[in-house]
N, C-alpha and C positions, 0 to 999 in steps of 0.2 A: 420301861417308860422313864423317860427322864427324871428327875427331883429340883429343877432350881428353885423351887420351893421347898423347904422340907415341911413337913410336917410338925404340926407346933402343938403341944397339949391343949384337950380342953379347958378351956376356959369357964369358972363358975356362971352361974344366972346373971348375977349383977355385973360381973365383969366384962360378961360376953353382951351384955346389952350398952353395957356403959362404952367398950372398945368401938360398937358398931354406930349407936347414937353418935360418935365422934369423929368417925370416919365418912360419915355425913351427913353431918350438919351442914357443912359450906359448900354441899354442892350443889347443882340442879341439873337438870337434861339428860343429855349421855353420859358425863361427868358422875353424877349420884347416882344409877344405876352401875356403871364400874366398877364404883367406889363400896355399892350398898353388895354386891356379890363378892368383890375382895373380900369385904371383910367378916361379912358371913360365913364366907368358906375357914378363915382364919380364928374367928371366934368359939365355931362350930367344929374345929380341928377334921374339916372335910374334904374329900377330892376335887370335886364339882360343886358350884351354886350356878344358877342360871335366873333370867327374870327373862320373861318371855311377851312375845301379844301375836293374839288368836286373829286369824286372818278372816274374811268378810266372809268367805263361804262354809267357816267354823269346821275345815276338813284339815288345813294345816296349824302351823304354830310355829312362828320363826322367835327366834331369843331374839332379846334386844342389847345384853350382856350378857358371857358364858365366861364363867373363871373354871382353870383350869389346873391340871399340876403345873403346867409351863407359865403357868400366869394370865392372861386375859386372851383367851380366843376369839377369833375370828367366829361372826355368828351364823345360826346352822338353821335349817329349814327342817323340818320332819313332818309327815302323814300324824295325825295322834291315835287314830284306831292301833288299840295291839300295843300300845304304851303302859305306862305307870302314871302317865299325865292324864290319859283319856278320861276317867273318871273325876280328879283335879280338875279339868277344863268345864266338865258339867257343874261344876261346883259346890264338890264335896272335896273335903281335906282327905288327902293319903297319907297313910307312915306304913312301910313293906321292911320292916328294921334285917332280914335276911332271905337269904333264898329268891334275890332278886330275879335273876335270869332264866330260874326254873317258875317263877310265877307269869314272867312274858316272853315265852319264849318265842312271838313273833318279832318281838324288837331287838334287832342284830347289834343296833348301835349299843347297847348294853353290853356284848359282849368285847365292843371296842373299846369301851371305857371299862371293863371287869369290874362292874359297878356290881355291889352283892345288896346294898340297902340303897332305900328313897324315903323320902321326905317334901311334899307341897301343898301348898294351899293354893286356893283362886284368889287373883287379883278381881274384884266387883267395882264397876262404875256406881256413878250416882243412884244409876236405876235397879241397881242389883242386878245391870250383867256381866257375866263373864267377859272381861275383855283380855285377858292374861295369867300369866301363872308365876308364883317363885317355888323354886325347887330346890334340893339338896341329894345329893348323890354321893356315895363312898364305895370306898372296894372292901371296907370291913361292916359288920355288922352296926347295925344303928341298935341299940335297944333303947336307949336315952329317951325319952318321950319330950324332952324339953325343946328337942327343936321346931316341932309343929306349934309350938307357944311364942317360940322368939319368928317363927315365918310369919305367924299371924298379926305379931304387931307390927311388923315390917312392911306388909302386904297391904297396911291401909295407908300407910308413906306412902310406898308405893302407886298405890291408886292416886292421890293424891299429886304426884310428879305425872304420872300418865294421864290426868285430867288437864291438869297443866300445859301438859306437849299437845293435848288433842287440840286446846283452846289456841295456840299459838299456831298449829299446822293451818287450824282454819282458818286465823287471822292472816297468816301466809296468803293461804289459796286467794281469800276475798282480796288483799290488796294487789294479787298475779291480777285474779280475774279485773277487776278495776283499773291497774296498768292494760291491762292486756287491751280490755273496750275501750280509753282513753286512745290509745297507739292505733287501735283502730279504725278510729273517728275519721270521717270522711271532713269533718269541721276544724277548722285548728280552735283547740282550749285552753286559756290563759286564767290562770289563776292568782289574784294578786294579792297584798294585805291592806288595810287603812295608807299604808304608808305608801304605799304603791309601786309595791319590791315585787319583782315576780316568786312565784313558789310554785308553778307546775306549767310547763311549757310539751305538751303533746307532741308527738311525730309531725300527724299534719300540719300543727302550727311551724315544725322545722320545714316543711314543705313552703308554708305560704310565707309566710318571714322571709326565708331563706339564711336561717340562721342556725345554728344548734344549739339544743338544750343548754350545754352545760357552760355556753354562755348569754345566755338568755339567764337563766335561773338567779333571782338577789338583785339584778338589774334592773332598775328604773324603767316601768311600762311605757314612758313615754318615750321612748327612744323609738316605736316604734308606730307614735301615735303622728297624724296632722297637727296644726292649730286646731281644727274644726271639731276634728273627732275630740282633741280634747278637751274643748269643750264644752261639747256633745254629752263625754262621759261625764263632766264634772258635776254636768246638770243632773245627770241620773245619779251618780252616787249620791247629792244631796238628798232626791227624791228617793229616796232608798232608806236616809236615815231619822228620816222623819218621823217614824213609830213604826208598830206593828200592824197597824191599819194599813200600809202601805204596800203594796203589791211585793213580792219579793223579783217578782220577772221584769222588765222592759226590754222591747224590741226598738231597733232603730233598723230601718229599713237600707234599700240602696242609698245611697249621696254623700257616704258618708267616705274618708280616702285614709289607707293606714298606710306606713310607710316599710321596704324591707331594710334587711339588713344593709345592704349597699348602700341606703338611700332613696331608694328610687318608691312613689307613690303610685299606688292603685284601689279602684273602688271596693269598697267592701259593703258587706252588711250583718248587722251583729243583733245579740243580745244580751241581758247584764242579769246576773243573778246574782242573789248574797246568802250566805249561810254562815253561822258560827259556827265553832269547831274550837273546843276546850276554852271556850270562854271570849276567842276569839274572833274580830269580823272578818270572812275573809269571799271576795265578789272574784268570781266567773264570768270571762268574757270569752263568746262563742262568737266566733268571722267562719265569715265564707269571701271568699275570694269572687266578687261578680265576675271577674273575665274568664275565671277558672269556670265557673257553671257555666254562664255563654258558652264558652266551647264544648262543655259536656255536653249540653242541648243540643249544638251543633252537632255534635258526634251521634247523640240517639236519634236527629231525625238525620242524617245520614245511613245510621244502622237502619231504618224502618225504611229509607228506600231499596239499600243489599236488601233487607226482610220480601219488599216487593215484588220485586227484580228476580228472587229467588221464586217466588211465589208461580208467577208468569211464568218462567223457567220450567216450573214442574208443570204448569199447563199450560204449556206450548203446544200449538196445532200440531206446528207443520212436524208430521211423522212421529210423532208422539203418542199415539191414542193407541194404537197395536202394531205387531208383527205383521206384516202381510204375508203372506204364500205358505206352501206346503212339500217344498219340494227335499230331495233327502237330505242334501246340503247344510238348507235353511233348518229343517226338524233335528238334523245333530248338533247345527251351531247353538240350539237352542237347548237341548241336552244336553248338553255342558257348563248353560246358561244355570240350568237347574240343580246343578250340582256343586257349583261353586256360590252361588247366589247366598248361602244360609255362612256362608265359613268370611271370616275375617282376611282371606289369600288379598292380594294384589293379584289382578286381573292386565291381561296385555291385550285388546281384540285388532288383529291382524287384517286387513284388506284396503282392497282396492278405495280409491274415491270415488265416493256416491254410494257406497255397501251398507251404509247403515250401521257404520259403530256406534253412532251415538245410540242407537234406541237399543241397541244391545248392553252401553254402558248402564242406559236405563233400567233396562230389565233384571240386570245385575242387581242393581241398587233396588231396585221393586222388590226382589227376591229376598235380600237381607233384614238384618235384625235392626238397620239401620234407615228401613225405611219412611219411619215417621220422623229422620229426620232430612236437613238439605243435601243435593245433589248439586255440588257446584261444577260449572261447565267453565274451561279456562282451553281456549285456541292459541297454541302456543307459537302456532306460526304466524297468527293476528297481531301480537304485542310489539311493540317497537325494543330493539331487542337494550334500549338502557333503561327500559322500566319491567323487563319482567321482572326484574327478584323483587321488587315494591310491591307490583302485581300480586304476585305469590306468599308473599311472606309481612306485607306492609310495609309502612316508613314510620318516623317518627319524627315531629314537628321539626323544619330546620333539615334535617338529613341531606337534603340537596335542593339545590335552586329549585324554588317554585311550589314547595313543599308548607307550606302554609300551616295546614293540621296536621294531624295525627292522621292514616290511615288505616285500616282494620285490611289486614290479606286474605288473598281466597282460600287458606288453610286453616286461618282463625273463624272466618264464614261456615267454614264445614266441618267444624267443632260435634264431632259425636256422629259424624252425615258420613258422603264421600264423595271425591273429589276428581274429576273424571277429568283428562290432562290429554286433549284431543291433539294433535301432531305433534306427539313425544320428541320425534325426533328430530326435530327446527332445535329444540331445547339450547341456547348455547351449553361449551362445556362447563364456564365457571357457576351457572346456575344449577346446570348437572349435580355438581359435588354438594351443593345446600339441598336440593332434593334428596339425594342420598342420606342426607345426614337425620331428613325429617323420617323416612322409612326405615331408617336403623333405630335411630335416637329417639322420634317422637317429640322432637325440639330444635327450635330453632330461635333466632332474632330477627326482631323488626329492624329495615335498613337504619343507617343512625341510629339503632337501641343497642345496649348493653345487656338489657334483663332478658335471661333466657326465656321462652317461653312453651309449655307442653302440651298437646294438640292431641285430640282421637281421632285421627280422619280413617277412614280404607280408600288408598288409591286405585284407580282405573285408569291406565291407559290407553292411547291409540294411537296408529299409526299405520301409513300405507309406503313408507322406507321401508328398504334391507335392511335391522338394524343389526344382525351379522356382519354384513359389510361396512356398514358405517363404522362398528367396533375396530372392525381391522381396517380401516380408514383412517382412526382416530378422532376422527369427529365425535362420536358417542362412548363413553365410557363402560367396558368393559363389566364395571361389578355393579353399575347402575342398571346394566339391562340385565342382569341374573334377578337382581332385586324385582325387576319389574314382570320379568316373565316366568313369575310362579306358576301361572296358571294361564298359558295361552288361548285365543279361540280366535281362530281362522273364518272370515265370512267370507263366501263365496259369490265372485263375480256374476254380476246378473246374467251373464252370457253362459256361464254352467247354470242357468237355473232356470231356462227361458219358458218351460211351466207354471212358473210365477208371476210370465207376464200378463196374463188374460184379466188374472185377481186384480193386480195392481192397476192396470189401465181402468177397469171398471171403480178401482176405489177413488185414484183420483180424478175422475171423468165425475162422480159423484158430487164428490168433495171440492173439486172447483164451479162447477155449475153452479152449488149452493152458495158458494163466496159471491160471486159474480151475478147471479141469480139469472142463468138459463134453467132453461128442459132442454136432457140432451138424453135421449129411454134408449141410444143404439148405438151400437159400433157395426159398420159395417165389417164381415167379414172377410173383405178382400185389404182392408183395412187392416185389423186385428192379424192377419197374415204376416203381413208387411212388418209390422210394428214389434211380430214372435222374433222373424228372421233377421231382423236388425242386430250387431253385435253390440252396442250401444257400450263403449267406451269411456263414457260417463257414471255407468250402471243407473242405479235407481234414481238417483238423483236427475240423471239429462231425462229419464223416461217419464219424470213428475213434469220438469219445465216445457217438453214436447207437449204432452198432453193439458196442460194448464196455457200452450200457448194455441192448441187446437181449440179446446173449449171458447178463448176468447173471440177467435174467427168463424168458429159454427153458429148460425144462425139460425140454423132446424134443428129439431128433432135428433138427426144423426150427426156422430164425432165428421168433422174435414181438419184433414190434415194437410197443412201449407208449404212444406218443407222435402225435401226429396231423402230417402230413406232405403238404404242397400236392398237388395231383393234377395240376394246371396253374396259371401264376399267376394269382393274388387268389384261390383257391380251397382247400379242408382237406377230408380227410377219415382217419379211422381206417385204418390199415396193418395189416394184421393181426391174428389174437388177443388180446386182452390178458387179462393174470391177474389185475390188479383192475380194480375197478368204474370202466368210462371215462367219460369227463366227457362232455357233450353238444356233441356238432361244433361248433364257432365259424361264426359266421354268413360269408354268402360274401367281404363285406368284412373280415372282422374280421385284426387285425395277428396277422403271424407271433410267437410267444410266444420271448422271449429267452432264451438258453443258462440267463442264474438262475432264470426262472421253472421253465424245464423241470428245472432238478437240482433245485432249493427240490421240486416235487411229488414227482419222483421218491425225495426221501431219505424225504418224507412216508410217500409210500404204504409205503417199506418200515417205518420204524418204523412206521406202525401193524400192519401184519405180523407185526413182532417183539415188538408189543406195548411199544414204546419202549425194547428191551432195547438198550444199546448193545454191552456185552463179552460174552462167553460163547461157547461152540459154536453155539448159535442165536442170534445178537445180530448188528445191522445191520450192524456195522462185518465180522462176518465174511460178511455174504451179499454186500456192496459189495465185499468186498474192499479197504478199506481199515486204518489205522491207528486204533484206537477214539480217542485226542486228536486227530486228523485228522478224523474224525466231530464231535467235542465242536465244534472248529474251526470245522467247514462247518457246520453248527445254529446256532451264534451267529450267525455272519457271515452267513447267510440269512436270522434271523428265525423261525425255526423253535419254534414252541412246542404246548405239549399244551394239547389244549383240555381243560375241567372236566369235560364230558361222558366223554372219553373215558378220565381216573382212575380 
């Protein structure tokens, strides 16, 4: 082991007390501990001194100074069970003056220092407890008894500087914690003196000022005052100093206008505190910004209509209340439903249009650990495509023309939920790469924002694209659909499941009747045939809008179906009664008629009906059951006009 120190004789009683007492006197902190193990080790002609403090769970003990043969070590943590301190730390004095290392022979570090004798006592707080230790350690024998005499007058120094730091760390903590709630304040705090110099300018105040602290702080409060307000305030501080009878608070409501940094004025509304403080008067002035809460207002009842909106969503009718059918298809897309429902995967559900991904995405989301929270539904082929990533991710006030507020995205909406991203595959690709980023990263930015922001959502997607093909199309990005097809599930076209049609026809034969409010107790069986053997190219969805447009024209007891409907394919024929005059069967090739074709006749036939009445107790819109501008809507947008004949 090194010597840059040599070893120095001991030193008598007086000498060794009088060298230490002088080696610190002048110091305090970390400084006089240093200083107080220097020269202890020096006075004490020793290898090692340490001053130590005993940790919360009283199982370790880290030094706060360790002097060394090298001179001042870097400090050391150790376990105290199986020490020479263990017993010191309870708070009895040790001397072990030889045969160190055979008395603990669990403590190793003993044999790194070839420490043969010890020496310590407890450092005691005010209460008498143990918070620390000083110790002495050598590689020769101790038999001296004098040093357990010079640790113990050292040790109530000691405690004495370690009361000291304890008082000072808390004085720390409370003024952290008091900056910290200050900087936190949702309010800006100005704090001023008699003279009217600032001395404490908060974050939020740099917020609503639009100034910063550090030149704000010493400056003249009214640079940032009205005329009005200041003499608003002037009044109140007079009523302030008028005794101790006087209230220490006053509020001034709205009407009152401060001015910012630039210049520029806006309403506020404040209040005025005063407190001494060493002798001194010094008043508290709290603002709020009125425009700034205005908008937040704006913003929560904004958020409580998403709250709504989401609400509605989760209890949505249409298709929402259960899985219909039984068939093997449907029972294994559902076992899979079950299996991925409880795990955190991104989900991909595969099919056709009209199959029912949404209620699958649902059932997902029913299934997880995230069900008590929102399910948010975003149509990606619905969005105009320079507002999805606003859409998705929000904007921030200003960000682009038109952008008024602040908006909240549907990723910040399904915060803790999941977020169900119905025709993935529209997706443009520069939105693509921010989606990516939220499913990698878990973070993204609002349009026009800077501050990043981090989100729990679990994605679900859907789509009835190749999106294999689309990858190698380039249209859809390649490491975006690995991310998303963690865990695929394929639903099957209603044309493989046509044992599921009998259920289905009878739920929504139910379920519209009660909207509309027939009795309709039957399907005809030659009916029900028809409707099996149909391939219905729509899936579940055309066979809801068929049967909800049957319901509207059955006027008994039994489903009549209006519409002509394959009997096998390439082939039509009439289904049913119909109530008006049926068009002549299509020949055996002729093409199946398109969802527009068949509503464009059907709104036909009933205005003529009604005679073209749209509003009224007998007018179209109420035998459809629709909204009469909803009507007006669907006649434009089809084409729909009155021939001259029939004026």
């Amino acid at each position: 082991m090194s010597e840059r120190f040599p070893m120095p004789e001991p030193l008598s009683d007086d000498l060794a007390l009088r060298a230490i007492v002088e080696g610190v006197e002048a110091e305090i902190g970390d400084r006089f501990f240093s200083s107080l193990v220097e020269h202890i080790a020096a006075a004490l002609a020793v290898r090692y001194a340490f001053v130590s403090a005993l940790s919360d769970d009283r199982q370790t003990v880290r030094t706060v100074a360790l002097w060394g043969p090298d001179g001042l070590q870097p400090n050391i943590e150790f376990p105290i069970a199986g020490t020479p301190c263990e017993a010191v730390l309870a708070g009895e004095m040790a001397h072990h003056p030889d045969h160190l290392q055979q008395r603990f022979p669990l403590d190793t570090g003993l044999v790194d220092w070839r420490a043969e004798s010890y020496c310590g006592v407890p450092i005691l707080d005010l209460a008498g407890i143990v918070v620390g230790h000083l110790a002495i350690l050598d590689t020769k024998p101790m038999y001296d008894p004098r040093g357990v005499s010079i640790l113990r007058i050292f040790a109530a120094r000691a405690r004495a500087e370690v009361e000291r730091l304890r008082a000072e760390g808390a004085l720390r903590a409370s003024q952290q914690r008091l900056a910290s709630i200050l900087d936190s304040a949702m309010d800006a705090i100005v704090t001023f003196d008699a003279a009217g110099r600032i001395e404490l300018f908060n974050s939020a105040a740099e917020k609503v000022f639009r100034c910063p602290a550090d030149r704000a702080l010493g400056q003249p409060l009214d640079r940032f005052l009205t005329d009005a307000f200041r003499d608003a305030l002037g009044r109140a501080l007079d009523a302030l100093r008028v005794g101790p009878l006087t209230s220490p608070y006053l509020w001034a409501p709205a009407g009152l206008g401060a001015r910012r940094g630039d210049g520029r004025e806006f309403p506020v509304e404040a209040t005025l505190s005063q407190a001494a403080v060493d002798g001194r008067a010094l008043y508290t002035l709290i603002l709020r910004d009125v425009d700034e809460r205005r908008r937040a207002e704006t913003e929560l009842r904004q958020l409580h209509q998403d709250t709504e909106y989401l609400q509605e969503e989760i209890r949505a009718v249409h298709n929402a209340d259960e899985i219909i059918g039984g068939s093997r298809g449907l029972r294994e897309a559902l076992d899979t439903v079950a299996l991925v429902g409880p795990t955190e995967s991104s989900v991909l559900i595969l099919g056709e249009t009209g199959t029912g991904k949404e209620l699958i995405a649902r059932a997902v989301h029913a299934a997880s650990k995230r069900k008590q929270r929102p399910l948010i539904k975003v149509n990606c082929a619905a969005l105009p495509t320079g507002l999805i990533e606003s859409e998705l991710f929000g904007h921030e006030r200003g960000a682009f023309t038109g952008a008024t507020e602040r908006r909240v995205g549907r990723f910040e909406l399904a915060a803790g939920g999941t977020i169900f991203l119905d025709e993935i595959g529209d997706l443009p690709l520069e939105v693509q790469a921010k989606l990516l980023r939220v499913l990698q990263e878990r973070e993204f930015e609002r349009v026009g924002g800077a501050k990043t922001l981090r989100v729990d959502v679990r994605v679900i997607a859907a789509t009835n694209r190749d999106l294999p093909a689309a990858v190698a199309a380039g249209t859809f990005r390649q490491d975006l659909y690995y991310r998303l097809n963690v865990f695929p599930i394929a639903l099957p076209a209603l044309r493989e499941r046509r044992e599921d049609v009998p259920v289905l026809v009878q739920y929504f034969v139910s379920r519209h009747a009660q909207q509309i409010g027939r009795t309709i107790t039957h399907v005809p069986a030659e009916v029900m045939r028809r409707l099996v053997a149909y391939d219905w190219p729509g899936n579940v969805r055309e066979l809801e809008n068929v049967v909800e447009r049957a319901v509207i024209l059955s006027t008994g007891p039994e489903l009549s179906i209006g519409i002509e409907l394959p009997t096998e394919r390439g082939a039509a024929a009439p289904v049913g009664p119909t109530h008006l005059p049926a068009a002549d069967p299509p020949a055996p090739d002729a093409a199946v008629p398109s969802m527009a074709d068949v509503e464009r006749r059907h709104i036909a036939e009933v205005l003529v009906r009604t005679q073209w009445r749209i509003d009224g107790p007998e007018g179209a819109a109420r035998v459809l059951n629709v909204n009469p501008s909803t009507l007006r809507s669907r006649i434009k947008k089809l084409g729909i006009r009155r021939s001259r004949e029939a004026q």
